[in-house]
ZALUMTOR-664200 format. One line per 5 residues: number of its first residue (from 1); their letters; for each residue x, y, z of N, C-alpha, C, CB. Coordinates in steps of 0.001 Angstrom, whole numbers. Glycine has a CB too. Layout:
NUM) a) X/Y/Z/X/Y/Z/X/Y/Z/X/Y/Z ~ ...
This chain:
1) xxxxx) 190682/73394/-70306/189917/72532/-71177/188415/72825/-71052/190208/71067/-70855 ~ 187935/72809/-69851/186779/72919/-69506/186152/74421/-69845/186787/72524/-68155 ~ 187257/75425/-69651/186863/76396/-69950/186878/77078/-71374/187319/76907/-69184 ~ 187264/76554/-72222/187420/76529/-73726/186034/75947/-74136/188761/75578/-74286 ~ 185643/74824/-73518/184201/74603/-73963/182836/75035/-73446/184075/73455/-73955
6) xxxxx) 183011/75330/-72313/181911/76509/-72288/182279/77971/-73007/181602/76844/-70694 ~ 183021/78224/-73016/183515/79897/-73954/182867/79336/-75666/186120/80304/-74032 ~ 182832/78156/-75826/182578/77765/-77673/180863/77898/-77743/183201/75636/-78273 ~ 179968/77662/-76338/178624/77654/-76386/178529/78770/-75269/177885/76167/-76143 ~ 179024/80164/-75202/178788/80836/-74551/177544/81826/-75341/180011/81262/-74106
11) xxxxx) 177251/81250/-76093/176055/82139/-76950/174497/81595/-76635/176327/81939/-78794 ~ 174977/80391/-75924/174000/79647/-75079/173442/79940/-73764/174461/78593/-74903 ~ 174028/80660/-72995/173911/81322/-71516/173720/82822/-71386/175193/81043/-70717 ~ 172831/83044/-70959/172484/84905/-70649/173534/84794/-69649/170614/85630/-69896 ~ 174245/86168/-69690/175084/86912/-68872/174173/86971/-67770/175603/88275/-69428
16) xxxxx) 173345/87199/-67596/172425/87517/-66253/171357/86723/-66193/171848/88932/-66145 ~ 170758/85893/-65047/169524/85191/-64878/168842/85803/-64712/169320/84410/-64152 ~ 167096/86416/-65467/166185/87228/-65049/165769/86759/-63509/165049/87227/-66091 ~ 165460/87439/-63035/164859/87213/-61619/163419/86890/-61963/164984/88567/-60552 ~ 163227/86542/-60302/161672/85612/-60371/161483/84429/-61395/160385/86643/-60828
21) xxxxx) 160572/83608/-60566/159872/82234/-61066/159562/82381/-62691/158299/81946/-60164 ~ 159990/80879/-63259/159238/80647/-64292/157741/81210/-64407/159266/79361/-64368 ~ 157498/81236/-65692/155540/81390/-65615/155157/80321/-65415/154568/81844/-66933 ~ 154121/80726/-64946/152701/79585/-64485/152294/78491/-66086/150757/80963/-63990 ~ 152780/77132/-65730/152340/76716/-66666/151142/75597/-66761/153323/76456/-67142
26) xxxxx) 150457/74764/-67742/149020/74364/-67477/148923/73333/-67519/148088/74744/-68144 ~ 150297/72485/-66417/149952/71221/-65877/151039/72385/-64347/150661/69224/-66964 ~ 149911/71284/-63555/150505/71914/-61801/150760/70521/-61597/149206/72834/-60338 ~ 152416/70388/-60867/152655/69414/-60890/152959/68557/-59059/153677/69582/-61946 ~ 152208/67591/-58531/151848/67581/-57206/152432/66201/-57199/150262/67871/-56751
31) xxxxx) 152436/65977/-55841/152611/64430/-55360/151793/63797/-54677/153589/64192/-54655 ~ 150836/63036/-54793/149744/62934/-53823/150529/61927/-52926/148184/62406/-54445 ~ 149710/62304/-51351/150448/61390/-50072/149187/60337/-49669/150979/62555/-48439 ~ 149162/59220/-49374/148336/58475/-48913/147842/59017/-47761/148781/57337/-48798 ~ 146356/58959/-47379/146387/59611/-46394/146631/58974/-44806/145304/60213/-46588
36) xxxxx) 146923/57696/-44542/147063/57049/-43516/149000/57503/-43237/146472/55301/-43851 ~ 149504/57664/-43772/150647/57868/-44067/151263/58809/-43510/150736/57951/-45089 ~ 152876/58140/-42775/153634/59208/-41670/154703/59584/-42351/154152/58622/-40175 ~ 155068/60112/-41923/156484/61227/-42025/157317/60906/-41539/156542/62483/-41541 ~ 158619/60637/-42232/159927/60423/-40796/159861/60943/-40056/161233/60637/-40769
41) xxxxx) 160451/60499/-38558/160672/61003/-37370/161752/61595/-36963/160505/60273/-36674 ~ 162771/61823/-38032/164125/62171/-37598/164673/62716/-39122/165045/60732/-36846 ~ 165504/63734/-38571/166716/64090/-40171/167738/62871/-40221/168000/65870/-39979 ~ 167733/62867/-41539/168813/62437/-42626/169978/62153/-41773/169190/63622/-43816 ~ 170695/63342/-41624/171743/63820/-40603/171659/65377/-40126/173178/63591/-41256
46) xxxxx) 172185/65689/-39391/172741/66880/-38643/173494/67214/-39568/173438/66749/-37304 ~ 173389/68896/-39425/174373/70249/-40047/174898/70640/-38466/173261/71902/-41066 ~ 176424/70690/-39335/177165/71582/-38325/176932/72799/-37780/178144/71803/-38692 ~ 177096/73671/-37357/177067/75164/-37482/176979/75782/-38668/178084/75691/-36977 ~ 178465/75740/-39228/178680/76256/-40483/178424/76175/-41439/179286/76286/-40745
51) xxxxx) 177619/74755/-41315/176512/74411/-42441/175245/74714/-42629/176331/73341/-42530 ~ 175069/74680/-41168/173619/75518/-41215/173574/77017/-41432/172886/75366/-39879 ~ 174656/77968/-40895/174416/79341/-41298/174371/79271/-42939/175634/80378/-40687 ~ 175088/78728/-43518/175597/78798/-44801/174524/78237/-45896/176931/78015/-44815 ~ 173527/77300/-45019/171979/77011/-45433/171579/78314/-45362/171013/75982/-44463
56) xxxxx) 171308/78966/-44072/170225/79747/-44272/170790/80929/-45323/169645/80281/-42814 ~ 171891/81602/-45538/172530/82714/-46159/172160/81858/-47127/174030/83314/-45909 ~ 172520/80892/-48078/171802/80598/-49532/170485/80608/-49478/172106/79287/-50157 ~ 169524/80001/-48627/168204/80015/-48875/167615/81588/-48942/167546/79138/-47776 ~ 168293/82377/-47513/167730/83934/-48069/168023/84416/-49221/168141/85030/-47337
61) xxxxx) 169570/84477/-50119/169884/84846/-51019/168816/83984/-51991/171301/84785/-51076 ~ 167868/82984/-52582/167498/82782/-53496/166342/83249/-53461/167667/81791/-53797 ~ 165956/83543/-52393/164188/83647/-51823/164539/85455/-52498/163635/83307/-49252 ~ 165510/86156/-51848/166037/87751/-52223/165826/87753/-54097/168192/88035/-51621 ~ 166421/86431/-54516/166555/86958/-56046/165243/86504/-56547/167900/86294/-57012
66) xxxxx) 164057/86039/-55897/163374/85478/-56035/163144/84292/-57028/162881/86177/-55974 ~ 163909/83347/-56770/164401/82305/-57966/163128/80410/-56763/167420/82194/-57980 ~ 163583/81031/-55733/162509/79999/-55032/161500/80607/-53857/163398/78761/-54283 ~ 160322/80141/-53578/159740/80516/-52989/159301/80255/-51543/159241/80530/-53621 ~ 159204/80315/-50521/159117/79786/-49081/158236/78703/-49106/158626/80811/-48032
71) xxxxx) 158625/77836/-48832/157275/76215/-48638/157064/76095/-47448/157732/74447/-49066 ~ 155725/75575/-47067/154815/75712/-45789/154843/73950/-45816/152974/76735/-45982 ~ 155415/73305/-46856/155554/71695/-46636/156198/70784/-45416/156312/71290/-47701 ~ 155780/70173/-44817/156408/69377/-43453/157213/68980/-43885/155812/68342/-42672 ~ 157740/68118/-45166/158555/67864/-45967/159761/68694/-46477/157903/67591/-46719
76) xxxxx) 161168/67932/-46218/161976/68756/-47033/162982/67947/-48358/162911/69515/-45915 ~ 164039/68158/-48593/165272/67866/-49445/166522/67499/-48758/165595/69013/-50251 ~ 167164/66524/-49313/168494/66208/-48584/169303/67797/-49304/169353/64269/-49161 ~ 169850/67966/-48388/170829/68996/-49050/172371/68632/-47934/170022/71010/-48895 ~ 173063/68598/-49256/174850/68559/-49009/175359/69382/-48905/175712/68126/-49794
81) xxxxx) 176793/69691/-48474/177596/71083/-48394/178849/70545/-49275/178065/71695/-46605 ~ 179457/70939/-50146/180935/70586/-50671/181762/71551/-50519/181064/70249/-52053 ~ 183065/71489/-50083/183753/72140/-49897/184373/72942/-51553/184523/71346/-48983 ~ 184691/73934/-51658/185521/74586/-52785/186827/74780/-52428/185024/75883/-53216 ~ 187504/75163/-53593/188978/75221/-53420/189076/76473/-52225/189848/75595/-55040
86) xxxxx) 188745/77300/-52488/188762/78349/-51431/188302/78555/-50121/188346/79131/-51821 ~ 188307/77301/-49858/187347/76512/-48314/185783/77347/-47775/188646/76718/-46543 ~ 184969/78001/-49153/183882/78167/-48900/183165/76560/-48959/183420/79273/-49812 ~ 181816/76860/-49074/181138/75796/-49146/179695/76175/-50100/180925/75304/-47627 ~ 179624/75110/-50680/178749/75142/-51840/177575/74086/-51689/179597/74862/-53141
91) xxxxx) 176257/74332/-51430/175275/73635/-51219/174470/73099/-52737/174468/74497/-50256 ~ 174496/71473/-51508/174347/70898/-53167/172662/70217/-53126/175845/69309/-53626 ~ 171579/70057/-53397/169876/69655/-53727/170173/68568/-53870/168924/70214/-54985 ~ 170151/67437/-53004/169779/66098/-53497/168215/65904/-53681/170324/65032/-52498 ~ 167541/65918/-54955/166405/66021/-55266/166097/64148/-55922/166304/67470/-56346
């Protein structure tokens, strides 16, 4: 089912994602932090092992296709792991 309807708007999706970042566009978009203002003291939760290798192998692979870029931010993202049918694991951006 599912795959019948993406195949009907497949004229919608490049076969291939160009590599590298969007262009630079002419609003830069920031978050300002108060400046009296702390930082949690602790993660979210703990990654297993296998979650964490499997972090870093996606994060090199996107940084490789150059689709994201290394952040120097103290700050990070919740990020999830879901399992797939094939008992890989698929990292998910809670943004």
């Amino acid at each position: 089912m599912l795959d019948s309807l993406v195949d009907s708007y497949s004229d919608c999706f490049p076969e291939d994602v160009p590599p590298g970042l969007p262009p630079k566009r002419h609003v830069d978009h920031a978050i300002p932090l108060k400046p009296i203002s702390e930082f949690p003291k602790q993660r979210l939760y703990r990654l297993s092992y296998n979650e964490m290798s499997e972090l870093k192998k996606t994060l090199q692979d996107l940084i490789e296709k150059k689709w994201i870029i290394p952040s120097h931010s103290p700050l990070g993202a919740p990020v999830l792991f879901v399992a797939k049918k094939d008992g890989t694991l698929r990292m998910v951006i809670d943004y």
